[in-house]
C-alpha positions as protocol buffer text, in pm:
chain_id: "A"
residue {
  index: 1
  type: UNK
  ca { x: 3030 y: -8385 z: -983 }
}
residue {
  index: 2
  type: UNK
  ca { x: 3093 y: -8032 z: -1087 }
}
residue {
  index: 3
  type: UNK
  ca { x: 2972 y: -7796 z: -816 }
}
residue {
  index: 4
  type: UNK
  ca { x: 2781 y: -7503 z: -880 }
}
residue {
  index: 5
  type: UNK
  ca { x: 2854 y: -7233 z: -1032 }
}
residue {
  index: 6
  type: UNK
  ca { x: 2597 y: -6957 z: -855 }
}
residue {
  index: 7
  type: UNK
  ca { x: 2631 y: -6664 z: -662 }
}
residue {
  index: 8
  type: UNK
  ca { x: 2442 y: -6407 z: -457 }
}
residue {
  index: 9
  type: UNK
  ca { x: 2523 y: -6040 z: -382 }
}
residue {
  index: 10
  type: UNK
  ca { x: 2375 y: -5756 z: -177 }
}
residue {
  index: 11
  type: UNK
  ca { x: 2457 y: -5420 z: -239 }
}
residue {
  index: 12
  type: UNK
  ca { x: 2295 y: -5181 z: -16 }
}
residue {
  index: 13
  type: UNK
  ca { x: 2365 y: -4808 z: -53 }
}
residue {
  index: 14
  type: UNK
  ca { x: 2162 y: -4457 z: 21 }
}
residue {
  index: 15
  type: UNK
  ca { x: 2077 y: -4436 z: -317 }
}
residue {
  index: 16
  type: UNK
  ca { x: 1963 y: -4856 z: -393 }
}
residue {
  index: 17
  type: UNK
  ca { x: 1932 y: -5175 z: -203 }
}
residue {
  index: 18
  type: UNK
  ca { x: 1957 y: -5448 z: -460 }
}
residue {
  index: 19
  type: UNK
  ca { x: 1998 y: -5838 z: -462 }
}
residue {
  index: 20
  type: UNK
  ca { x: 2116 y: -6059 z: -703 }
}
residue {
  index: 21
  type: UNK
  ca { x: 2100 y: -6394 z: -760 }
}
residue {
  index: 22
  type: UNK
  ca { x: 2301 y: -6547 z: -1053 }
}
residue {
  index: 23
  type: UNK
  ca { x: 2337 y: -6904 z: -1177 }
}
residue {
  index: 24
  type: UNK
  ca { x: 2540 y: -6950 z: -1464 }
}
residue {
  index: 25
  type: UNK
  ca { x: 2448 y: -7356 z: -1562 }
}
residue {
  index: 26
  type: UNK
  ca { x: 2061 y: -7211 z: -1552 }
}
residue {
  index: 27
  type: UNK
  ca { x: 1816 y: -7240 z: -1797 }
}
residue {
  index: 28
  type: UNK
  ca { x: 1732 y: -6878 z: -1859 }
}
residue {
  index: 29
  type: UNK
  ca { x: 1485 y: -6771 z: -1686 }
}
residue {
  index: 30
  type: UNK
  ca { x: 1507 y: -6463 z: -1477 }
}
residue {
  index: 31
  type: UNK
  ca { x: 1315 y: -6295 z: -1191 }
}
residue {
  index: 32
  type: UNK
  ca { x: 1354 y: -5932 z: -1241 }
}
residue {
  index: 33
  type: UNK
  ca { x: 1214 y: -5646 z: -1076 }
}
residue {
  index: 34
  type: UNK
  ca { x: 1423 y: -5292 z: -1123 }
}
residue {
  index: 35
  type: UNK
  ca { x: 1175 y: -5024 z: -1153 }
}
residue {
  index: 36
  type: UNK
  ca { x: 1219 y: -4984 z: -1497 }
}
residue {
  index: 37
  type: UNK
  ca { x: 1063 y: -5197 z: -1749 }
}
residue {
  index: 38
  type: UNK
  ca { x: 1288 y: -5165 z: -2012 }
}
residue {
  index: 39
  type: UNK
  ca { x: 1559 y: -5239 z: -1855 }
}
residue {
  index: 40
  type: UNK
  ca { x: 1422 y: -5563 z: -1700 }
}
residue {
  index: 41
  type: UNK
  ca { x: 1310 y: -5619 z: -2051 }
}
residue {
  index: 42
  type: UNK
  ca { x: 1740 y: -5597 z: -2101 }
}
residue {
  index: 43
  type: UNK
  ca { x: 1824 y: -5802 z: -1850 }
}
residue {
  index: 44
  type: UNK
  ca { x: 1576 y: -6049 z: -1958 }
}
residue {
  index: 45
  type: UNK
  ca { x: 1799 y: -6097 z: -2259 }
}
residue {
  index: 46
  type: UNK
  ca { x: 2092 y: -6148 z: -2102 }
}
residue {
  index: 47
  type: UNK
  ca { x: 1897 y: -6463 z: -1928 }
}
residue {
  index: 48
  type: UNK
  ca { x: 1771 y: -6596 z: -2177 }
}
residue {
  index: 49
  type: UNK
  ca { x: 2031 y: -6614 z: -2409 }
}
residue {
  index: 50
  type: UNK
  ca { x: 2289 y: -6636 z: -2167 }
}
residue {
  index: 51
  type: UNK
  ca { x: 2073 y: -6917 z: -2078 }
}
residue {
  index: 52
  type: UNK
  ca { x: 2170 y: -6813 z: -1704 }
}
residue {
  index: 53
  type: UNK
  ca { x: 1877 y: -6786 z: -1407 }
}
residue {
  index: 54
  type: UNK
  ca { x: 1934 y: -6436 z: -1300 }
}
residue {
  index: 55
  type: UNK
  ca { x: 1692 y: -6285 z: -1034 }
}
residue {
  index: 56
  type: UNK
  ca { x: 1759 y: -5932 z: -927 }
}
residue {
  index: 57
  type: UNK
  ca { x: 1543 y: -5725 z: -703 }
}
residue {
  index: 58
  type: UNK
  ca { x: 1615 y: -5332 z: -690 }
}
residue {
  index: 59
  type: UNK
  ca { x: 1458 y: -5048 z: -505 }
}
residue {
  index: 60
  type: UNK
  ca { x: 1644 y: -4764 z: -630 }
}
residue {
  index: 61
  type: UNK
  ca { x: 1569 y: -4366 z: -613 }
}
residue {
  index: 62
  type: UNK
  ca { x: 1355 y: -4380 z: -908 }
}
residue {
  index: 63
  type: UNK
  ca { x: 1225 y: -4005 z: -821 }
}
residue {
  index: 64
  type: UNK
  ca { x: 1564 y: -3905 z: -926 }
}
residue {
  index: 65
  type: UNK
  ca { x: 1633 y: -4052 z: -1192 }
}
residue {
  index: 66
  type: UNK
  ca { x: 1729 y: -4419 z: -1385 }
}
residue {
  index: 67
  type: UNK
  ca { x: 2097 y: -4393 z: -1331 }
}
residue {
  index: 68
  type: UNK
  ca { x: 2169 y: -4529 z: -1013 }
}
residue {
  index: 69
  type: UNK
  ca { x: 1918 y: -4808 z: -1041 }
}
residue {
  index: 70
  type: UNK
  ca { x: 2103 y: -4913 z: -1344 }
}
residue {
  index: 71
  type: UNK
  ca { x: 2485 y: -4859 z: -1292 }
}
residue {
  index: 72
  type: UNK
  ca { x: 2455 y: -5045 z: -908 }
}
residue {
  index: 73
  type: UNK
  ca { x: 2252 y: -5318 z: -1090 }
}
residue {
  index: 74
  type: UNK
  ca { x: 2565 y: -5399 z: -1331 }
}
residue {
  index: 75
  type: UNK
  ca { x: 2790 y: -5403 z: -1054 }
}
residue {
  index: 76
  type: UNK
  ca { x: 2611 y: -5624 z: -835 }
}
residue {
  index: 77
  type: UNK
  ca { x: 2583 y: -5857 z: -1167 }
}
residue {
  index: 78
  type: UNK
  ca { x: 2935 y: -5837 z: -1242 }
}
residue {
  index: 79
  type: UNK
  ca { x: 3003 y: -5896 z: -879 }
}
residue {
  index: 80
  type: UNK
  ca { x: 2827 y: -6192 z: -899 }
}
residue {
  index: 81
  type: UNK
  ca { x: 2948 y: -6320 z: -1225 }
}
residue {
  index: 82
  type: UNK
  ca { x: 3311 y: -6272 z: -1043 }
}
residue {
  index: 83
  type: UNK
  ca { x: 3175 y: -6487 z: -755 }
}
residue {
  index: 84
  type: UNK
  ca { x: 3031 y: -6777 z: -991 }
}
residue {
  index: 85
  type: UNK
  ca { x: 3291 y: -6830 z: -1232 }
}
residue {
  index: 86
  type: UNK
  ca { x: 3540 y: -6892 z: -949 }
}
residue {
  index: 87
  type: UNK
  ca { x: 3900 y: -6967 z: -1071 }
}
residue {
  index: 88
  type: UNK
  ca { x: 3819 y: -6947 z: -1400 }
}
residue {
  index: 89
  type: UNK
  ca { x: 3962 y: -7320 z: -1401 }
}
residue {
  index: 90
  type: UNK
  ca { x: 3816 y: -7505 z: -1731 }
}
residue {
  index: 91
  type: UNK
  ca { x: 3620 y: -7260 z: -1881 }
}
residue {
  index: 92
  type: UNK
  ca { x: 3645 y: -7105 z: -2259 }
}
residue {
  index: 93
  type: UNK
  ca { x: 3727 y: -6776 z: -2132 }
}
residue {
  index: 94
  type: UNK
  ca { x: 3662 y: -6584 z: -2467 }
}
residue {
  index: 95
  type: UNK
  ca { x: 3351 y: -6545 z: -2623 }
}
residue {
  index: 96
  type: UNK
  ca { x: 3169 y: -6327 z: -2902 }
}
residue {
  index: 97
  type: UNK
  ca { x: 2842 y: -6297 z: -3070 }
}
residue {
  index: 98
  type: UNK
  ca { x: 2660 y: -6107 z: -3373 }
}
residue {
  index: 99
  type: UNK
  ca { x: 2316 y: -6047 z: -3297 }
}
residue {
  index: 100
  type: UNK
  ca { x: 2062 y: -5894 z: -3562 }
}
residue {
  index: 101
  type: UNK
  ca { x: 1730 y: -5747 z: -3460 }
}
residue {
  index: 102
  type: UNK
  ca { x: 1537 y: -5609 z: -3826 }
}
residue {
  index: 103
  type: UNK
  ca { x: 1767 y: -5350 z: -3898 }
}
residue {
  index: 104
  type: UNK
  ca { x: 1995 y: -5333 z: -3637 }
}
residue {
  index: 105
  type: UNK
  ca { x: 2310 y: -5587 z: -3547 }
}
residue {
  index: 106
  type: UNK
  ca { x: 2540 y: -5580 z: -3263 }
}
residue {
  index: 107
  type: UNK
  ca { x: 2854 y: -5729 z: -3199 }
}
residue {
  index: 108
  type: UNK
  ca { x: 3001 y: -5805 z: -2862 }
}
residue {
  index: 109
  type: UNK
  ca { x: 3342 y: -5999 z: -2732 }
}
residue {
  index: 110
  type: UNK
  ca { x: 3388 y: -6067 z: -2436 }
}
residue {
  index: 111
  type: UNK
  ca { x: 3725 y: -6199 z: -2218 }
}
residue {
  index: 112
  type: UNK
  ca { x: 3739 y: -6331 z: -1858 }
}
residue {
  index: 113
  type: UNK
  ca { x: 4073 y: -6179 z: -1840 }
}
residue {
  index: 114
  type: UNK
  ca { x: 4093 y: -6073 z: -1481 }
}
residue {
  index: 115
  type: UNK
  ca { x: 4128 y: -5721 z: -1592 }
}
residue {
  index: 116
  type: UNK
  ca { x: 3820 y: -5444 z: -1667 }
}
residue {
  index: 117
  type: UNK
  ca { x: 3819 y: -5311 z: -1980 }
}
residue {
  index: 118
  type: UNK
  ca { x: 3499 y: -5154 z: -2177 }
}
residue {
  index: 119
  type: UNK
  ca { x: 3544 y: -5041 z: -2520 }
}
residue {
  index: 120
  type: UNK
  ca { x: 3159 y: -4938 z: -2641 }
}
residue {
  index: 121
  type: UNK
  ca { x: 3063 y: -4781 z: -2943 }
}
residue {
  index: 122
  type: UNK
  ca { x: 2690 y: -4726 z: -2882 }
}
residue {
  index: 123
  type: UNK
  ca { x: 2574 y: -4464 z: -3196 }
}
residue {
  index: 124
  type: UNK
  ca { x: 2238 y: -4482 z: -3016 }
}
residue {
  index: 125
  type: UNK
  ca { x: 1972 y: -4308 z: -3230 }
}
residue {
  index: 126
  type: UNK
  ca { x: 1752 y: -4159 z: -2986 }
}
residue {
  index: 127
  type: UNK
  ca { x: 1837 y: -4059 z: -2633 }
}
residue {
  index: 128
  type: UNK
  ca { x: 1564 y: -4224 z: -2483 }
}
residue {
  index: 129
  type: UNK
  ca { x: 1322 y: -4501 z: -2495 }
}
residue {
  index: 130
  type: UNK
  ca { x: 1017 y: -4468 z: -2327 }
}
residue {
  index: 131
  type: UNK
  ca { x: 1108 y: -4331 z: -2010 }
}
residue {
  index: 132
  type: UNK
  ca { x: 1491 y: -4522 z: -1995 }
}
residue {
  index: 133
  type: UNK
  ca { x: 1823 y: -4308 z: -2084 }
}
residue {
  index: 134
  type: UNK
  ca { x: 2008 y: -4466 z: -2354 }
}
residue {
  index: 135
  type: UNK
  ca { x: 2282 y: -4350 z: -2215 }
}
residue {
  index: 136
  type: UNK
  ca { x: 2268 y: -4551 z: -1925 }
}
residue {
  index: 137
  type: UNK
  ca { x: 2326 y: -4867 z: -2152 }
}
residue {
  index: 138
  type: UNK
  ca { x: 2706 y: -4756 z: -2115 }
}
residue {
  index: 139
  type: UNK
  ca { x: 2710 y: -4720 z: -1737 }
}
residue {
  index: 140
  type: UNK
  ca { x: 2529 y: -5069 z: -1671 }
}
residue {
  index: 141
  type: UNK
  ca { x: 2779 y: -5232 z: -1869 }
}
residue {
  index: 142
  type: UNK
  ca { x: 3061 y: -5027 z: -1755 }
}
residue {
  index: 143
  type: UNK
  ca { x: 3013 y: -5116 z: -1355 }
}
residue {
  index: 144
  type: UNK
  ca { x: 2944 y: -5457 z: -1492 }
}
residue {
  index: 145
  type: UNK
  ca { x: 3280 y: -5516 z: -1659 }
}
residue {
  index: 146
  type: UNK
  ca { x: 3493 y: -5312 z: -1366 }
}
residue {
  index: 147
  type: UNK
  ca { x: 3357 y: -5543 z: -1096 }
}
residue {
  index: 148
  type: UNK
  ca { x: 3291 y: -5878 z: -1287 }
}
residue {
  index: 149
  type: UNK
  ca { x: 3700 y: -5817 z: -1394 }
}
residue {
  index: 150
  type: UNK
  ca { x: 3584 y: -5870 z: -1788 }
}
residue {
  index: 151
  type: UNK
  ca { x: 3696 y: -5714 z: -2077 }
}
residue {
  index: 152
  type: UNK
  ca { x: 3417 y: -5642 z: -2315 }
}
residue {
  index: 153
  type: UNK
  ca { x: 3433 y: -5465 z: -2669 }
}
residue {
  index: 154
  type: UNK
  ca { x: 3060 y: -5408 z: -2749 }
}
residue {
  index: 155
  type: UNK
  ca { x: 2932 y: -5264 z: -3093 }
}
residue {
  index: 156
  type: UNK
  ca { x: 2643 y: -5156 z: -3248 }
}
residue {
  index: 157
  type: UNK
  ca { x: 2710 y: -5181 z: -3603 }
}
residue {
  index: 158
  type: UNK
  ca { x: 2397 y: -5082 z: -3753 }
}
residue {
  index: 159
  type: UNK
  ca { x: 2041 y: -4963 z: -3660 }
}
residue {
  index: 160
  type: UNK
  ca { x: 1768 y: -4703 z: -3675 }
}
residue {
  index: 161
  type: UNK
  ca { x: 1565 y: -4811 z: -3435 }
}
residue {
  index: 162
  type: UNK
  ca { x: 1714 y: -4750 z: -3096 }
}
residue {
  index: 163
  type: UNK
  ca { x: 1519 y: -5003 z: -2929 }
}
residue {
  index: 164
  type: UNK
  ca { x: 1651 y: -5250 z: -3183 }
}
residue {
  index: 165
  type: UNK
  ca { x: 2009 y: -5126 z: -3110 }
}
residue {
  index: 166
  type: UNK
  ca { x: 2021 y: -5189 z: -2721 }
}
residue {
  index: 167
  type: UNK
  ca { x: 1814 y: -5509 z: -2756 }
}
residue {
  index: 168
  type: UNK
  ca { x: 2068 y: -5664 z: -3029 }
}
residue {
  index: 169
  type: UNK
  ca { x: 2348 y: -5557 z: -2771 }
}
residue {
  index: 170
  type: UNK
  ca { x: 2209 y: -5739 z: -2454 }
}
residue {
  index: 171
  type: UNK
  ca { x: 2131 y: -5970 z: -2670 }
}
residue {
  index: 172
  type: UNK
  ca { x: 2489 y: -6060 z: -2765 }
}
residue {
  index: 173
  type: UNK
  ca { x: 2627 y: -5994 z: -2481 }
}
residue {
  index: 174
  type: UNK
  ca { x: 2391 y: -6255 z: -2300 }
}
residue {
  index: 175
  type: UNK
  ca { x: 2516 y: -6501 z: -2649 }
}
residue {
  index: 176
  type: UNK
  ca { x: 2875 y: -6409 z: -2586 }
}
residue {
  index: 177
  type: UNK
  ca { x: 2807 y: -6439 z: -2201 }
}
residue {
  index: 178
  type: UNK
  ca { x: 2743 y: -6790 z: -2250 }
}
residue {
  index: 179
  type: UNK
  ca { x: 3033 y: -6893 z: -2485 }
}
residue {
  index: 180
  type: UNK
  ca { x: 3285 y: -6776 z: -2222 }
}
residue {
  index: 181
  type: UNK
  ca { x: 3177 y: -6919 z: -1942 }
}
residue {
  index: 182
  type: UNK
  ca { x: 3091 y: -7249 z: -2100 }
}
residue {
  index: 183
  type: UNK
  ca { x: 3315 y: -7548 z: -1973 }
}
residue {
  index: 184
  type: UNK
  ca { x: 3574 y: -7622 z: -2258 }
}
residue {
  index: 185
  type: UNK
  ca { x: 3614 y: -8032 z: -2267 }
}
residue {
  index: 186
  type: UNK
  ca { x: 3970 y: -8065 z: -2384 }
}
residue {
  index: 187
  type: UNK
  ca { x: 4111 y: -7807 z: -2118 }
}
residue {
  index: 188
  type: UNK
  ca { x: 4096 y: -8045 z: -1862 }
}
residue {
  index: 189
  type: UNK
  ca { x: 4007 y: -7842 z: -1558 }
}
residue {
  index: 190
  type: UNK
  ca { x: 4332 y: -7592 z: -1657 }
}
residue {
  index: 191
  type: UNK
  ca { x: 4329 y: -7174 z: -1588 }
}
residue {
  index: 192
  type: UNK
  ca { x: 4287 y: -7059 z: -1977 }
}
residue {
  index: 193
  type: UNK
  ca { x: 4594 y: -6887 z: -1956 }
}
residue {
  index: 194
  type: UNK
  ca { x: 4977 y: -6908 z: -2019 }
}
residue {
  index: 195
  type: UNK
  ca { x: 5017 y: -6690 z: -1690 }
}
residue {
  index: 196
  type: UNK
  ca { x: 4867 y: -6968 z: -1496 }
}
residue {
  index: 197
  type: UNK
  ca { x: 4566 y: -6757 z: -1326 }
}
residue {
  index: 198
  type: UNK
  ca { x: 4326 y: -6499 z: -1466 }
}
């Protein structure tokens, strides 16, 4: 019987008190409450096509501005990602996704490597939608990778429609997500690496 693979994290500073719940054998449905619809609409995708149960509760200093809300937010999720996938022992590791929305398509691969790394080209076409930042799709995914110890290369390719853009990249990301993390049958419970660990 495989155990588990779930995790919970508090992170509680002056600035936001957030919990996260993360299970990554879930079936994709998510309890999310940020502050910010949008971005729960984001994180939403990463659920669902992740197809991992991801509740996260945030009460963040909203009268400032989104940025704090969302950078703590990805690292509390990629602490807890760190925390689920344990030893990395039997898993795929890699994984990658294209994701089209209408116009737009993303592309993002992603490596449980044991080492942050973020390379994001994000030509966003508007700098905000509705009341979110667009640039604050970089920071979420940047504290995510530094604390869940991922590498991630994360594209938009094409797009007008900025909306479009960010969706098709949580979108993949939630696809790739699931690929890596996904037990590989003919490893045989081994680390997915020559080194031995990750």
């Amino acid at each position: 019987m495989t155990p588990p693979r779930t995790a919970e994290v508090s992170r509680h500073t002056a600035e936001t008190q957030i919990t996260v719940r993360l299970n990554l054998d879930g079936a994709g449905q998510a309890r999310l409450h940020t502050g910010i619809g949008f971005f729960d609409h984001m994180l939403d995708q990463i659920a669902r096509h992740g197809m991992v149960d991801l509740d996260v509760q945030c009460q963040g200093d909203l009268h400032i501005d989104g940025h704090h809300t969302v950078e703590d937010v990805g690292i509390a999720i990629g602490q807890a990602l760190k925390a689920a996938v344990g030893d990395k022992r039997g898993i795929t590791r890699y994984g990658h996704a294209y994701v089209p929305l209408d116009e737009a398509l993303s592309r993002v691969v992603i490596d449980f490597s044991g080492r942050p790394g973020l390379a994001a080209h994000l030509p966003l076409t508007s700098g905000m939608v509705g009341g979110f930042d667009t640039q604050l799709v970089h920071e979420f995914f940047q504290g995510l990778v530094n604390h869940a110890f991922i590498t991630a290369h994360i594209d938009n390719l094409k797009g007008v429609n900025a909306h479009h853009q960010i969706e098709t990249v949580f979108k993949a990301f939630g696809r790739a997500l699931r690929m890596a993390v996904a037990p590989d049958a003919r490893a045989a419970g081994s680390i997915p690496s020559t080194k031995g660990t990750l």
